[in-house]
C-alpha positions in Angstrom: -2.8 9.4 11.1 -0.2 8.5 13.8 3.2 7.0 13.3 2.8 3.0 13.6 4.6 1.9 17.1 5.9 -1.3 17.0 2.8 -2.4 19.1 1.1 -1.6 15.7 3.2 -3.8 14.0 2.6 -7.0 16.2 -0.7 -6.2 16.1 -1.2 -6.3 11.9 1.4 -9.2 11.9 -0.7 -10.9 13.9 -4.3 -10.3 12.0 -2.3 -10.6 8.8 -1.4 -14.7 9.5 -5.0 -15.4 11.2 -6.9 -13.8 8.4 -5.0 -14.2 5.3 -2.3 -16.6 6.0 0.4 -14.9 5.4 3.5 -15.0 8.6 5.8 -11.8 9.5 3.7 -9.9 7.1 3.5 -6.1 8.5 0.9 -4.5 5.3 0.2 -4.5 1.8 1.1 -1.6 0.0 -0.4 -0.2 -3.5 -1.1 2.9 -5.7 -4.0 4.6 -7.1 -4.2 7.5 -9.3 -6.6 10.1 -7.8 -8.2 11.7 -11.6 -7.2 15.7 -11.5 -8.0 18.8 -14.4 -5.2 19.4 -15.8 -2.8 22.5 -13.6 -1.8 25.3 -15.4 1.8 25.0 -16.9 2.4 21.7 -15.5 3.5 20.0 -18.7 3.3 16.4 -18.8 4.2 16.1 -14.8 0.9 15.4 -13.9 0.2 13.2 -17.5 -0.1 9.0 -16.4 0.2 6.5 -18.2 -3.5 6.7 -17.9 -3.4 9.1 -20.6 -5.2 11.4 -17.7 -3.6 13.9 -15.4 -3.6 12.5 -11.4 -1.6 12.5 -8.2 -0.8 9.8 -6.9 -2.1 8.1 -3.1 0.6 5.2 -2.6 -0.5 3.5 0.6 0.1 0.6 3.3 -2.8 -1.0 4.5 -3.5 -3.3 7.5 -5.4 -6.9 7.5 -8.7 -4.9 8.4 -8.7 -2.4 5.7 -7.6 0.4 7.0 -4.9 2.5 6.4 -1.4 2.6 8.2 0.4 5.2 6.5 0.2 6.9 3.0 2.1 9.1 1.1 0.1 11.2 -1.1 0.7 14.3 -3.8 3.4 12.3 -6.3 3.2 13.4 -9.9 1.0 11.0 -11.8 4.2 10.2 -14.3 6.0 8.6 -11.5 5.2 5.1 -10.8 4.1 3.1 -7.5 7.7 1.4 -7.2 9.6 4.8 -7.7 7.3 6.3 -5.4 8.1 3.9 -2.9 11.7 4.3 -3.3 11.3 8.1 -2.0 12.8 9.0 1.0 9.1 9.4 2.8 8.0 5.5 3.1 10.5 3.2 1.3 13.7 4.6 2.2 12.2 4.9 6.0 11.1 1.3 6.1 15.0 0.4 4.8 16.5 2.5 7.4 14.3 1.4 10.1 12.4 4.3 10.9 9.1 3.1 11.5 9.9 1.2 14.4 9.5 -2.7 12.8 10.0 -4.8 15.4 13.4 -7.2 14.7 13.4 -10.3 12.5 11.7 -13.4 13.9 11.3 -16.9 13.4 7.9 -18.2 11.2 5.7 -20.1 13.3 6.2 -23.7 13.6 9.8 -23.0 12.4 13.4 -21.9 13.4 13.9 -19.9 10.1 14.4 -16.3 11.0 13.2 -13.6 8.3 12.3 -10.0 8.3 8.7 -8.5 8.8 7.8 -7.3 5.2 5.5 -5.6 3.2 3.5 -7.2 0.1 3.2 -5.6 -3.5 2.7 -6.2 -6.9 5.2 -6.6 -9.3 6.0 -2.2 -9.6 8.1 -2.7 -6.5 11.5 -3.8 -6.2 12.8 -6.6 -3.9 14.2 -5.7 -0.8 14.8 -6.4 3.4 11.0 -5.2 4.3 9.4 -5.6 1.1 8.3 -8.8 -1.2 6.6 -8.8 -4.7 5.6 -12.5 -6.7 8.1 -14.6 -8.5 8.2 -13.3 -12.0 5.6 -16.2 -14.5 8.7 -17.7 -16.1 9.9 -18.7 -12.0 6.7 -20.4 -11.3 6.5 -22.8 -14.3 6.1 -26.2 -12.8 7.5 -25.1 -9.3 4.2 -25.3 -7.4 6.4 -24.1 -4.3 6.4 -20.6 -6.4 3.0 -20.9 -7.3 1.5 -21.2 -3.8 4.0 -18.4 -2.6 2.4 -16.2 -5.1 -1.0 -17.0 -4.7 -0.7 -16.5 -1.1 0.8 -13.2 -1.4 -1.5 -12.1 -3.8 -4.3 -12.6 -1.7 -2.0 -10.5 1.0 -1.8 -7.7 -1.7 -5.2 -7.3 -2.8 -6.0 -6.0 0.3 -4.6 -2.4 -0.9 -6.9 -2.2 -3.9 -9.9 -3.5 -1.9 -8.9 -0.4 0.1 -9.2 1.4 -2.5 -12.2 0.5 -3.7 -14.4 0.8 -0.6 -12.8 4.7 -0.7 -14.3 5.6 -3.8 -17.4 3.7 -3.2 -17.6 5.7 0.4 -16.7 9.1 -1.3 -18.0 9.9 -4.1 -15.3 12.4 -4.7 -13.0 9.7 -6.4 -15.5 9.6 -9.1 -15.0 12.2 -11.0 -11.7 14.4 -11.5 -11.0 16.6 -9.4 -11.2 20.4 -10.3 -8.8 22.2 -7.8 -5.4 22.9 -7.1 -2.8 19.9 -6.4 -2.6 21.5 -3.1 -5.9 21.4 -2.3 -6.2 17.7 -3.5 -3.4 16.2 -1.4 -5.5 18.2 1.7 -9.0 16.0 0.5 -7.1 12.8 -0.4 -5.6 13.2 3.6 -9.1 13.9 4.7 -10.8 11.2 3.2 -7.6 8.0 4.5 -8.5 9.7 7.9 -12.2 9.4 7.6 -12.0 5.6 6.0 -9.9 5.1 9.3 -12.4 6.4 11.3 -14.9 5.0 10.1 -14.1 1.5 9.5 -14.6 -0.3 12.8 -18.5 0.6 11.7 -18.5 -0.9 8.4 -16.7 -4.2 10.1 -20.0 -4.3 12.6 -22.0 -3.7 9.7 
């Protein structure tokens, strides 16, 4: 899965506001617990909230389904938002390191923002990222309500993405009965496949 250029970028911003409506938007990001047998003398570091043992696949995803980067093998006790906070995708985005093109103006507008990425409510606020105004904001404040209707529709496109993967291969299931190792290798596989394979289902 190559590094996103900032060709890549334009390109998703650009699908991202003709196909869901949403400006500057550069992915959607998400996590999903892949189910795992429980490793030998692992404690509780592999024990989710779940009440199952997992790893975790945290992902960004484009307007098309498909998969811009992820970041796969966390313990299943961690959550998606202090996942995202490790130094592999959310501290890169912060510091610029994924070549996001520079702030522009919305279209139609002379308001300069960031590009950003859309989540649920797991991740925190900040430069590159967004997540809905908290249900006490948007009472009677149908400003709030649309902005998180719109980004919801934005965010689902991560846990669609998710489940056209485990509808593709089978794999995700049933848990997994190998080594952690061995199950980041198959969770890699299988984001690279889905990528691969994608521009097929679209034409199907």
């Amino acid at each position: 899965m190559p590094n996103p250029t900032n060709e890549t970028w334009k390109t998703v911003e650009k699908d991202f506001y003709e196909l869901w409506n949403f400006p500057n938007c550069i992915g959607a990001i998400d996590g999903k617990h892949v189910i795992i047998e429980a490793p030998a003398n692992s404690g509780s570091l592999y024990f989710n909230y779940k009440k199952t043992f997992s790893v975790v696949l945290l992902a960004l995803v484009d307007a098309n389904y498909r998969f811009i980067c992820v970041d796969v093998g966390a313990y299943g006790k961690n959550s998606d938002g202090g996942i995202f906070a490790s130094p592999n995708m959310g501290k890169a985005l912060l510091q610029n390191s994924f070549n996001i093109p520079p702030d522009k103006s919305i279209l139609g507008t002379n308001i300069i923002v960031p590009h950003v990425i859309v989540g649920d409510e797991a991740f925190l606020l900040n430069k590159h990222s967004l997540r809905p105004f908290p249900g006490s904001q948007i009472k009677n404040n149908i400003s709030k309500k649309t902005f998180n209707y719109r980004l919801s529709r934005a965010r689902r496109l991560s846990e669609n993405v998710f489940g056209i993967l485990t509808q593709v291969f089978k794999i995700y299931q049933r848990r997994l009965k190998m080594s952690p190792e061995h199950v980041d290798k198959v969770i890699l596989a299988t984001c690279c496949l889905h990528n691969f394979l994608r521009p097929s289902l679209i034409s199907l």
